[in-house]
N, C-alpha and C positions, 0 to 999 in steps of 0.2 A: 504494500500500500504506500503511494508516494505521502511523504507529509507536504501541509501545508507549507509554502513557502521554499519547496526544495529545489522546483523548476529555477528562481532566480541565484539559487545558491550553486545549482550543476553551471548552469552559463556565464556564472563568475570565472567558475575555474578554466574551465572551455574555452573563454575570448579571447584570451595572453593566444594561445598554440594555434587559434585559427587564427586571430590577427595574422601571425606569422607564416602561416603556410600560406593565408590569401597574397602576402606582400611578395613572397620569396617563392613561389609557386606559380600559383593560379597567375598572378598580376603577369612574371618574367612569360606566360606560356601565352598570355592574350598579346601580348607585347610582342613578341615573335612570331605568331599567326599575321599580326597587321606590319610588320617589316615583309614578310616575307612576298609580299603584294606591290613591292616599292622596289625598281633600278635604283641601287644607290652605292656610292665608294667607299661607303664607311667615315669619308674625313669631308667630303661636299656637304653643305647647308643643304644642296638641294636634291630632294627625292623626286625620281619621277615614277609615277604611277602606274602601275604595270598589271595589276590583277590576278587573274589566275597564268601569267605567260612563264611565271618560275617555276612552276610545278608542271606545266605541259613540257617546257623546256627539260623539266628534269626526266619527266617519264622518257623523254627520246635520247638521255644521256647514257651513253654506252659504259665511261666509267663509272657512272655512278652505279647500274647493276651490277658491274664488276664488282664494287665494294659493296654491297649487297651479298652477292654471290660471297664473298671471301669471309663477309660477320656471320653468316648461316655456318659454313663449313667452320670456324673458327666455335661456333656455339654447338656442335654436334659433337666435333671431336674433343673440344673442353670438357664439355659436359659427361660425355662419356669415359673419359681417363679419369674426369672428379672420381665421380659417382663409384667408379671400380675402385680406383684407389682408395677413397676414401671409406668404402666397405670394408674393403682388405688391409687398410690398415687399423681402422678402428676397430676391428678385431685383436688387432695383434698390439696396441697398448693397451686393452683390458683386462690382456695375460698377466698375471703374474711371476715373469719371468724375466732373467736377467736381462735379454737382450729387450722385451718390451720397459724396462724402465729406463734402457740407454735410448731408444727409441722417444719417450714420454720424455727424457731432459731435452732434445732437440729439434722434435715435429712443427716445431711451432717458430722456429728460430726466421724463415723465410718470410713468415708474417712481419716483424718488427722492422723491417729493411723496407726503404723505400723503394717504391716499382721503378725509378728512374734508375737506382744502382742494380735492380735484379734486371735491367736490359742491360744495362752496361757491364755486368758480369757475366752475363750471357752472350754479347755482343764477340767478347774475348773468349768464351768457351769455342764458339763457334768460328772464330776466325780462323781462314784458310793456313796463314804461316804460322802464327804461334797458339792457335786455339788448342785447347787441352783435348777435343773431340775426335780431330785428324792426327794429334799425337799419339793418341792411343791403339786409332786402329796402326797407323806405321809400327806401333812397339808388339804389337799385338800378330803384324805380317798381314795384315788386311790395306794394307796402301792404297789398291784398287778401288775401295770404297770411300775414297781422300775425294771431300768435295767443298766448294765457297757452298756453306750452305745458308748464308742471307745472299749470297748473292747469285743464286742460280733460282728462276722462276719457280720448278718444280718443289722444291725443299725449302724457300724461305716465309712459306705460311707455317709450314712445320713446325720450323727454329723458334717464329712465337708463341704456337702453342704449347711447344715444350717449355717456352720461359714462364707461361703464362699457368701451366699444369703444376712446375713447380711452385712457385709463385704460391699457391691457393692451395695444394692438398692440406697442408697442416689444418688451416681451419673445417675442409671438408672430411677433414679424419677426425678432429675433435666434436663434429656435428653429430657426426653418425658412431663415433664410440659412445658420445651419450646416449641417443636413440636407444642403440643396442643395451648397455647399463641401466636403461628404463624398464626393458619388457619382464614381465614378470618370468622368475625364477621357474617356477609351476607350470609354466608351458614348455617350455624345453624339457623338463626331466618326464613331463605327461609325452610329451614326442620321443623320447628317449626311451621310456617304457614300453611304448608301443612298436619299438624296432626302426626307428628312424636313424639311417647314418647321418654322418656330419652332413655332406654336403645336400643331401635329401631334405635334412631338418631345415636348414638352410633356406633353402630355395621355395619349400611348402610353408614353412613356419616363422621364419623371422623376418625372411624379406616382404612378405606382405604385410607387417606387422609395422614397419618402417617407415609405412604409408605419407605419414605427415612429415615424415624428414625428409622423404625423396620428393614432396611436394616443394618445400622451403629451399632443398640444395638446385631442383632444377632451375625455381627463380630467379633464384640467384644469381646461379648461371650465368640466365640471360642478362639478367641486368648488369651482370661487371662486363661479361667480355663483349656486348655491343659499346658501353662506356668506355675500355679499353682504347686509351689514346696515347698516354706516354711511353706504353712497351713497344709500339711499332714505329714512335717518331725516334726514337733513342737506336732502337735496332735496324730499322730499315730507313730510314732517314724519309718516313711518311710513305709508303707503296711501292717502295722497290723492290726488286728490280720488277719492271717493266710493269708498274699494278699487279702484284703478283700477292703484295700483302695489302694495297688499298682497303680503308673500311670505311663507314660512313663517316665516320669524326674525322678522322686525316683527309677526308676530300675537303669536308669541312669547310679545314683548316687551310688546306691549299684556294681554295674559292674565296674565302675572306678574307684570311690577312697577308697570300702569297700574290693573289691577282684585284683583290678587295672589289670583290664583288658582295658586297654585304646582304643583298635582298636574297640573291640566289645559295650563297650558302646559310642562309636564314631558316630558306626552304628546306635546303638538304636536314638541317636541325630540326624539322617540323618531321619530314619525313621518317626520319631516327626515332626520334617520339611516338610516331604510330603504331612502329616496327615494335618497339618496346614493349608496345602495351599489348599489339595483336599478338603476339608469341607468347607473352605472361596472361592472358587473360586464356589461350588457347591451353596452356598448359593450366591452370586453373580451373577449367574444364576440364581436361584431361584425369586432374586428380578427384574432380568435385563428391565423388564419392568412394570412401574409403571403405574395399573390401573385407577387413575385417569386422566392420560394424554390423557390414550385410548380413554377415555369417551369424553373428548375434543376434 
């Protein structure tokens, strides 16, 4: 039963955090819809009006589906290396075992580093003369498989996912060790009893039980590595070689402040927003009901 008086005392507290989201949200987003309608240089008084010709202009922009094309495959194979690694390893720090507590002092260490030093250490992993990655296969007698891998079309969307995979499992392993640390004791030993092996248990038992963490890890997902701007301007120096790692922020970035064209990379920013929201709301769908509840 609400009391009397409680409606003014919830929207007290409420006005501070929407004030804010309206100023630094909602406002920057209507702001950017009406830029993206205007030819402008960014540093000219004056805008000319242009309507919807930046978003038809974009629809027929060959790079810009490129980076399209490249944040897709970039959100598949991230998401995919998370999701496994971070299963497989948040298994293995809930162990109680030597190597899982050498494992639990360190999983997290990639997190505290800024993303601009995790390119640039990865920038040097992967450099053709002195990178650590071609030194190994030469010590190893694999030489043949010596490649510039930022700088060969084929391999340097690779190079970022791999910065990007490392980058992030620590937090995708401490998500889903919790997950797993939540589910009740009593279901596993009731699976266990009834003849369930490990990876059987696994696959019928715990991984649908997960439901709400593989919901929160996929978003995630999406939303850092479409956000993903400093690992590819650091690494590739914005879409090299040849657009090969183009994304939508580094055309962006190239449209705005390389050629300043402000209205049209305005657009590209609108477009990135949609994207956002239609793969997170699709995946939100996707999760909308959780098959263990069914089962109950």
């Amino acid at each position: 039963m609400r009391r009397k008086g409680q409606g003014p005392f919830v929207l007290g507290f409420l006005a501070p955090a929407g004030l804010l989201y309206l100023v630094f949200v909602l406002w920057p987003l209507v702001q950017s819809l009406h830029l993206s309608t205007f030819q402008w240089s960014g540093l000219s008084p004056v805008k000319k009006f242009v309507g919807a010709d930046n978003f038809q202009r974009l629809a027929a922009d060959p790079v810009f589906w490129t980076s399209v094309r490249n944040t897709l495959i970039l959100i598949v194979v991230c998401g995919v290396a998370l999701i496994a690694g971070g299963v497989g390893l948040g298994h293995v720090v809930n162990e109680e075992t030597r190597w899982a507590r050498a494992i639990r002092s360190i999983y997290l260490y990639p997190q505290a580093v800024s993303l601009v030093v995790v390119a640039i250490i990865w920038y040097f992993l992967l450099s053709p003369q002195i990178g650590l990655v071609n030194n190994l296969l030469r010590a190893v007698g694999l030489g043949s498989w010596e490649r510039a891998w930022l700088g060969e079309p084929q391999t340097a969307l690779g190079g970022v996912a791999a910065a990007f995979v490392w980058y992030a499992l620590g937090f995708y392993s401490l998500l889903f060790a919790s997950g797993l640390k939540s589910l009740p004791a009593e279901v596993n030993e009731a699976a266990e009893l009834d003849g369930s092996v490990r990876l059987h248990r696994f696959w019928h038992v715990t991984w649908p039980m997960l439901w709400p963490i593989k919901r929160v890890a996929v978003v995630y997902t999406v939303v850092n590595v479409v956000n993903t701007f400093a690992l590819v301007i650091v690494m590739t120096r914005g879409g090299d070689p040849d657009r090969a790692t183009e994304t939508m922020l580094t055309y962006l970035y190239e449209q705005g402040f390389e050629v300043s064209r402000f209205g049209y990379a305005t657009s590209i920013a609108v477009a990135n927003f949609l994207v956002v929201m239609a793969i997170s709301l699709a995946v939100l769908f996707w999760f909308r009901r959780d098959p263990t509840a069914a089962r109950a």
